[in-house]
C-alpha positions as CSV (number, residue, x, y, z in Angstrom):
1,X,20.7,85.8,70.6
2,X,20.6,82.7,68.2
3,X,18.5,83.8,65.3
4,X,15.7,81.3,63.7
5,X,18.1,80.1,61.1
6,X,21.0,79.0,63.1
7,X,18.8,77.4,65.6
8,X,17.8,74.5,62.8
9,X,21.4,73.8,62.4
10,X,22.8,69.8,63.1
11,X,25.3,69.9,66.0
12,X,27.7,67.3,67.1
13,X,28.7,67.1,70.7
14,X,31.4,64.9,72.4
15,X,32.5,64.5,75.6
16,X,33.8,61.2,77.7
17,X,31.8,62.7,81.0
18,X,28.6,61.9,80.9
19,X,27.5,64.8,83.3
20,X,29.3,67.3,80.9
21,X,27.4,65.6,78.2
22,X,23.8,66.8,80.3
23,X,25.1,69.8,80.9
24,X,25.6,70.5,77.1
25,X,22.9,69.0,75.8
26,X,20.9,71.3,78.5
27,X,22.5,74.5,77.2
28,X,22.0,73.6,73.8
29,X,18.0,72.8,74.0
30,X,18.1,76.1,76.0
31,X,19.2,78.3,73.9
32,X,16.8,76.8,71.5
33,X,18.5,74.0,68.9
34,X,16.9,71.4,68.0
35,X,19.1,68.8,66.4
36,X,22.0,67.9,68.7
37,X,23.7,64.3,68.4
38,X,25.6,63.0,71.6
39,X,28.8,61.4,71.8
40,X,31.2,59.7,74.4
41,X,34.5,60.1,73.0
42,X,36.2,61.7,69.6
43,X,36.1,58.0,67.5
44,X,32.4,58.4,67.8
45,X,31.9,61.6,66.9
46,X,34.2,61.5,64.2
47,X,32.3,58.1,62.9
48,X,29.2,60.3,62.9
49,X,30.8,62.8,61.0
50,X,31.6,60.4,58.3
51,X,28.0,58.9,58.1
52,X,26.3,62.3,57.9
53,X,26.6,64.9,55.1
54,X,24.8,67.9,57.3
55,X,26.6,68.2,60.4
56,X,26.9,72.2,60.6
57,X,29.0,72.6,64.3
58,X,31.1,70.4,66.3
59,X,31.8,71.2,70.3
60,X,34.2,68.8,71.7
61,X,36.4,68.3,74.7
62,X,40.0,68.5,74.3
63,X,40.6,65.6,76.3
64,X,39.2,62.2,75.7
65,X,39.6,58.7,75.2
66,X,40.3,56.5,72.1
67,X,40.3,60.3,70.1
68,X,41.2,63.3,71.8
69,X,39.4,66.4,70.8
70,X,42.6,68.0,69.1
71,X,42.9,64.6,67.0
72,X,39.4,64.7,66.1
73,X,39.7,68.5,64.4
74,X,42.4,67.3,63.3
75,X,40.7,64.5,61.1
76,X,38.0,67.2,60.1
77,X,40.4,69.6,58.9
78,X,42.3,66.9,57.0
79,X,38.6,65.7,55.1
80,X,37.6,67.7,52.1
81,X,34.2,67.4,53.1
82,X,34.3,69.0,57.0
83,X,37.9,71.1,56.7
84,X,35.6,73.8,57.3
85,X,33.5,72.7,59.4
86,X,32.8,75.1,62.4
87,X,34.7,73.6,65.7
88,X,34.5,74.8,69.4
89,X,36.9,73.3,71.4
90,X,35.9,72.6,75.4
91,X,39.1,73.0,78.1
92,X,39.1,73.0,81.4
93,X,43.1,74.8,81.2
94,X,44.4,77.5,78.7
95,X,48.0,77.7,78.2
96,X,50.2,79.4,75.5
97,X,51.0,75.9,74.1
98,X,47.7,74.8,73.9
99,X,46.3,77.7,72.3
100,X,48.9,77.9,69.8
101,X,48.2,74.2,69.2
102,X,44.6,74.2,68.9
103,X,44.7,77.7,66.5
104,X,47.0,76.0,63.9
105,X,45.0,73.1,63.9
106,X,42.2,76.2,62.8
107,X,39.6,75.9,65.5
108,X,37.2,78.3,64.8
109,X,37.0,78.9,68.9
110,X,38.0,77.2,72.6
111,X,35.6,77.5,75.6
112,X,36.9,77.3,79.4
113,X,35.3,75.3,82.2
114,X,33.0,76.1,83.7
115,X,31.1,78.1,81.7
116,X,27.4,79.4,81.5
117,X,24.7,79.2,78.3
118,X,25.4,82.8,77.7
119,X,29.2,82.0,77.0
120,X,28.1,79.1,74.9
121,X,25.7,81.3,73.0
122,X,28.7,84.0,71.8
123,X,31.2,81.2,71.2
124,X,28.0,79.5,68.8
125,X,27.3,83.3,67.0
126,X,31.1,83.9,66.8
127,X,32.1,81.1,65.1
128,X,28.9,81.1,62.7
129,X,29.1,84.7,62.0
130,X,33.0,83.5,60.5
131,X,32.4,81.0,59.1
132,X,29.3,83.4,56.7
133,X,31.9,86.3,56.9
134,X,35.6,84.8,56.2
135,X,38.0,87.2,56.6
136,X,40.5,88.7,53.7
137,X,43.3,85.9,54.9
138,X,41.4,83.2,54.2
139,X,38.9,84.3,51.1
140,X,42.4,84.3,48.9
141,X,43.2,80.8,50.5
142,X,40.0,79.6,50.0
143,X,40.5,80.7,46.6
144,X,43.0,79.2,46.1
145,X,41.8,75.6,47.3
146,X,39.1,75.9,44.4
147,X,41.6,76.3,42.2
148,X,43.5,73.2,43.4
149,X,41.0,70.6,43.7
150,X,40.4,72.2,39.6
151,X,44.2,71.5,39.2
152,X,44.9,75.2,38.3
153,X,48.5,74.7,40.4
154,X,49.9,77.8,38.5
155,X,47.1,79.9,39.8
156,X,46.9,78.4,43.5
157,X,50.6,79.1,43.5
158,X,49.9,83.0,43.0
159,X,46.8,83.0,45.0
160,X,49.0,81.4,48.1
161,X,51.8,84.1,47.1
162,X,49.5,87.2,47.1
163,X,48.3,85.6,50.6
164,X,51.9,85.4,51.7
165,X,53.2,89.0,50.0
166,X,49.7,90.3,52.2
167,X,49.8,88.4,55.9
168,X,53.6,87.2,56.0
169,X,53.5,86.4,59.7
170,X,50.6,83.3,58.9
171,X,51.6,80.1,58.3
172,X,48.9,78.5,56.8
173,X,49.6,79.7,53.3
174,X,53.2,78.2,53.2
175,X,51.4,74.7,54.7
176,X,49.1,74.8,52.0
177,X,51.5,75.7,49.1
178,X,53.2,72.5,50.8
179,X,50.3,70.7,50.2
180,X,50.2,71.4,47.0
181,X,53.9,70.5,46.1
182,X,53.4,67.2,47.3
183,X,50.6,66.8,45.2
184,X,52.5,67.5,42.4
185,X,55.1,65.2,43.6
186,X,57.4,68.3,43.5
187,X,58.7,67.1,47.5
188,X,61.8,69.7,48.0
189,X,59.7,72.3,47.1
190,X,57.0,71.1,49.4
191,X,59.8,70.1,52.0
192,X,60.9,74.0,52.2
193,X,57.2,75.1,52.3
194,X,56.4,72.7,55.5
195,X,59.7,73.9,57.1
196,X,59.1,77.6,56.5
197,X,55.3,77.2,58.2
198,X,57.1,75.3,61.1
199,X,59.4,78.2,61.5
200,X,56.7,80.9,61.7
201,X,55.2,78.6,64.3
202,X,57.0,75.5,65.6
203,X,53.8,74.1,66.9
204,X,52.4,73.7,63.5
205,X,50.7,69.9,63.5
206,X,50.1,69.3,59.8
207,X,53.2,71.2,58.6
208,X,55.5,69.1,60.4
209,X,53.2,65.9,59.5
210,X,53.9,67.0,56.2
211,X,57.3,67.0,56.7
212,X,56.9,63.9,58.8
213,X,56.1,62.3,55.4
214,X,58.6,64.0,52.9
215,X,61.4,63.1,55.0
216,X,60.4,59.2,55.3
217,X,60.1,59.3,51.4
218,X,63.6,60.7,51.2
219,X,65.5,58.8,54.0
220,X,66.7,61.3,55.9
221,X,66.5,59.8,59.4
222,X,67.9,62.3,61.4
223,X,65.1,65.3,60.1
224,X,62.7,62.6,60.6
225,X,63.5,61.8,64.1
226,X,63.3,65.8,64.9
227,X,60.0,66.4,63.5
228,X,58.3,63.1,64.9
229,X,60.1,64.1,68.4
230,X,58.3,67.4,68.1
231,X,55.0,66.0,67.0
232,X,54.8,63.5,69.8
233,X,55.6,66.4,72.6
234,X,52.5,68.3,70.9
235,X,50.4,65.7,70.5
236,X,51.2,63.0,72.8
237,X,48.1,60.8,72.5
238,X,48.8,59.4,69.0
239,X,50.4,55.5,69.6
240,X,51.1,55.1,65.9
241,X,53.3,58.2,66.0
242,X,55.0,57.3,69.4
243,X,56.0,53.5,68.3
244,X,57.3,55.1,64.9
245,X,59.5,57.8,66.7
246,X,60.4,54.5,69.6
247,X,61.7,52.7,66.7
248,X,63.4,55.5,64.5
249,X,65.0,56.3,68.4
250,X,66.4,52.8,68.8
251,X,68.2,53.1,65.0
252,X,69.8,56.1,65.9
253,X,71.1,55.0,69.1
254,X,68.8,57.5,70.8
255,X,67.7,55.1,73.6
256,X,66.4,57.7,76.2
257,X,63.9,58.9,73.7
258,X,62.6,55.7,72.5
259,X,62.3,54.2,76.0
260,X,59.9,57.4,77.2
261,X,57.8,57.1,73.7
262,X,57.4,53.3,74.8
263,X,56.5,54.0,78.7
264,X,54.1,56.8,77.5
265,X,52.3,53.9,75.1
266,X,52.1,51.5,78.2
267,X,50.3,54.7,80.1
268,X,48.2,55.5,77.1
269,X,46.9,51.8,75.9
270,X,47.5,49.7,79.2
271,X,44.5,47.0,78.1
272,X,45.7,46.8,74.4
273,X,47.8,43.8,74.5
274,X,48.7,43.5,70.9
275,X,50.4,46.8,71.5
276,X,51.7,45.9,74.9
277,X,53.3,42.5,72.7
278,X,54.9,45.1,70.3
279,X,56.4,47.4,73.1
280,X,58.3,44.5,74.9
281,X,59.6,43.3,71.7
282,X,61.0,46.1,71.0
283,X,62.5,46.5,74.6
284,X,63.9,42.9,74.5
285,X,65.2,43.4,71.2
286,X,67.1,46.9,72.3
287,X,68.4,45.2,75.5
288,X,66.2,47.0,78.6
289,X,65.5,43.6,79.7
290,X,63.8,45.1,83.0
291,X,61.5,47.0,81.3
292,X,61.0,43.9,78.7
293,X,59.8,41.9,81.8
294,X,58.1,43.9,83.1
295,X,55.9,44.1,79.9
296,X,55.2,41.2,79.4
297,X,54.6,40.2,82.9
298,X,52.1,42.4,82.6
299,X,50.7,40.5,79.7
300,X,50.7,37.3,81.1
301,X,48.6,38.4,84.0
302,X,46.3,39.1,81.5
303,X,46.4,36.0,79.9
304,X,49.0,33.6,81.4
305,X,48.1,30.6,79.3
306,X,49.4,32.6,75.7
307,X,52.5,30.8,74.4
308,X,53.7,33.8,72.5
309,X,53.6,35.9,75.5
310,X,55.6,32.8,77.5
311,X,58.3,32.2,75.1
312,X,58.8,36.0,74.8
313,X,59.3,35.7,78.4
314,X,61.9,33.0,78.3
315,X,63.8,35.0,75.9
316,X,64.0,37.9,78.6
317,X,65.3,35.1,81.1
318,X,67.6,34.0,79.0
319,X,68.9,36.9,78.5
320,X,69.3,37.5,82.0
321,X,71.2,33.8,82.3
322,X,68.0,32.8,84.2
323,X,68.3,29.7,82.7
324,X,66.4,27.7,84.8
325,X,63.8,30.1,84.8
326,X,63.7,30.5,80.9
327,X,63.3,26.8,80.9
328,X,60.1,26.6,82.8
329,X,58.9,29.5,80.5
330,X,59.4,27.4,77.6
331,X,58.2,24.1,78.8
332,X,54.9,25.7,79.8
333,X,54.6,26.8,76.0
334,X,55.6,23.8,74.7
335,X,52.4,22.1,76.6
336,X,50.1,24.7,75.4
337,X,51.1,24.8,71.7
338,X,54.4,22.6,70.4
339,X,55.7,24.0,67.3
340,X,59.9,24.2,66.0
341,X,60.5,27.5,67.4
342,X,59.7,26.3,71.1
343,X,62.0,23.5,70.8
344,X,65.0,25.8,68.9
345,X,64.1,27.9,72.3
346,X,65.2,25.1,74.4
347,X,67.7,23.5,72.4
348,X,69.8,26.7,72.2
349,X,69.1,27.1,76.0
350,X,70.5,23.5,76.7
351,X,73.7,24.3,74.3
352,X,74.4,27.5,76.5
353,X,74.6,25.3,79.4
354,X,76.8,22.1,77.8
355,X,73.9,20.6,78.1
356,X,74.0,18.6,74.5
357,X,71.9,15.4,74.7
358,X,69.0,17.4,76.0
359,X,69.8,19.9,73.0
360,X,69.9,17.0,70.6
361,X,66.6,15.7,71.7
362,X,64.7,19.3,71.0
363,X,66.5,19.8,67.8
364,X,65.7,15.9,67.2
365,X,62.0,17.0,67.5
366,X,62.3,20.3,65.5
367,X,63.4,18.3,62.7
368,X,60.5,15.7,63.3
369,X,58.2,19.1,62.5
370,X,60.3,20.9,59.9
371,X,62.5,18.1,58.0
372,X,63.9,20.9,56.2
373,X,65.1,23.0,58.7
374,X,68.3,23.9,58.3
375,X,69.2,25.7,61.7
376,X,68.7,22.5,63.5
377,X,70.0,20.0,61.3
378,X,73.4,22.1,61.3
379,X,73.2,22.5,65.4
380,X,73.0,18.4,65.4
381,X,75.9,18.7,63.5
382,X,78.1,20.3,65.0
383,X,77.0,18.5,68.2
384,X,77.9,15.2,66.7
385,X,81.1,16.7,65.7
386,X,81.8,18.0,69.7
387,X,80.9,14.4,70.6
388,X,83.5,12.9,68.5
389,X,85.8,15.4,69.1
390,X,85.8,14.8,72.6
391,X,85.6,10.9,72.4
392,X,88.8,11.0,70.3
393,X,90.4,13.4,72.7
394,X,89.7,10.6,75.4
395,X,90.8,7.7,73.7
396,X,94.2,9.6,72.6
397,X,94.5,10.0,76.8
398,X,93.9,6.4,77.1
């Protein structure tokens, strides 16, 4: 039973069904709490948590829009002021991935669908009896956290060794010892601490975005590209992560990679068009010109009267040597917003195809914009110079 005590307690529930939301919030009054805040997706609850100071439980479902449950304990575990927060995680499937996930991201417990108020009830006691009863393991790393935040580094170091020497096969205490070395700004010593917790368990989220970050600072690509490869299989529903692997893929000539990160954005953020715009860029500007297109087609369905999305178009087409095609891509942009790039658009277009007094007259108006630009005062150039070339060619036949 829930004693008197832990029945006052402020929980936070969030789940993107709405029936699953009434069927919690039933359990919950139930089994007698009384303060219980509902919400619809992890963004909101985690908003919640950072506007209240006396949230005491969190129960969450692992999958859900905008913030995924998983992403959500993972912003609580990374704040100072909910890293212990007590978190039950809600699943409707258990596998040895997803477990291993979800235990180094330290939720205190998972629940599986369905489930009944009397399995609710022992996942609540369980998870409040731990959190007033921490075991050996994690007094000395708590311990040692104190002694951090009071910048006692020589200490934390010894209380994160004895907590090592004690439970060897635990990762947390090398992640946290990493932590600590990047504080200090010591980053090969945190850099061997992140990679020794990822061995003991490569599914280890914040180790390897630890390393994530040591290995940007220092440059090394190729680590880089491995550890944001294996973030991005564990937690897929991160976009920032999967457009910085996408982009680190195309540098290192690792197309296949970067092409399933982008596809798995499109599926993730379909609606989110500044995304979408980012995506096809970067397909057009690695040369998968189908699935550029196909982007941005997409786009302009959306919104068909955006001249960035038509002139990003007309680059596809051209391209493609769809020139004619390209060409009514541009011209529709030019009526909805004239501007010097539009007309270096077409006046390159017209060169491809010989076609130079039509080229003159774009570069003509790009200079009638920008005076100073230099790109088309050289094109006119050189166009006046094929001109006379040719006129001198033909008077020498004559």
């Amino acid at each position: 039973m829930i004693n008197e005590i832990n029945r006052n307690i402020k929980i936070v529930i969030a789940d993107d069904i709405g029936s699953m939301r009434r069927v919690l919030l039933s359990m919950l009054r139930y089994l007698g709490f009384r303060s219980i805040v509902v919400t619809e997706d992890g963004l909101e609850a985690w908003n919640t948590l950072k506007d209240n100071d006396d949230i005491d439980l969190v129960i969450a479902d692992w999958n859900m829009p905008y913030m995924t449950g998983i992403e959500l304990l993972h912003e609580a575990r990374s704040s100072r002021k909910y890293e212990k927060l007590p978190f039950i995680m809600i699943t409707g499937e258990i596998d040895e991935k997803r477990i291993a996930h979800a235990a180094e991201m330290d939720v205190d417990a998972y629940i599986l669908k369905p489930f009944d108020p009397r399995q609710l009830e022992d996942k609540i006691n369980t998870v409040l009896y731990n959190r007033d009863h921490p075991s050996d393991y994690q007094k000395i790393l708590d311990r040692a956290m104190e002694l951090r935040k009071e910048k006692n580094y020589p200490q934390a170091i010894k209380y994160y060794e004895t907590a090592i020497n004690l439970y060897p096969e635990k990762a947390a205490a090398y992640f946290r010892m990493g932590q600590l070395f990047e504080e200090r700004g010591d980053y090969k010593r945190a850099e061997s601490a992140y990679e020794k917790a990822v061995s003991i368990n490569s599914m280890y989220i914040k180790a390897l975005d630890g390393l994530v970050r040591i290995y940007t600072m220092s440059g090394n690509k190729r680590k880089l590209f491995e550890a944001l490869r294996k973030l991005t299989d564990l937690s897929q529903e991160n976009v920032d992560r999967q457009l910085k692997l996408a982009r680190l893929a195309f540098e290192l000539e690792e197309a296949p990679t970067a092409k399933s990160s982008l596809n798995r954005i499109i599926k993730l953020v379909p609606d989110n068009e500044k995304i979408l715009l980012e995506v096809g860029t970067l397909f057009l500007q690695n040369d998968m010109l189908d699935e550029a297109e196909t982007v941005f087609n997409r786009l302009l369905a959306k919104n068909p009267r955006d001249a960035t999305y038509l002139n990003y178009m007309g680059d596809v087409l051209t391209t493609r040597k769809k020139y004619d095609n390209a060409r009514e891509f541009y011209l529709k942009s030019l009526k909805i917003a004239e501007n010097e790039h539009i007309h270096l658009r077409l006046a390159n277009l017209y060169l491809t195809i010989a076609a130079k007094r039509l080229a003159e007259h774009h570069l003509q108006s790009v200079l009638c914009i920008n005076p100073d630009s230099r790109e088309a005062g050289k094109a006119l150039r050189d166009i006046d110079a094929a001109i006379a070339e040719a006129r001198r060619k033909q008077t020498s036949n004559e």
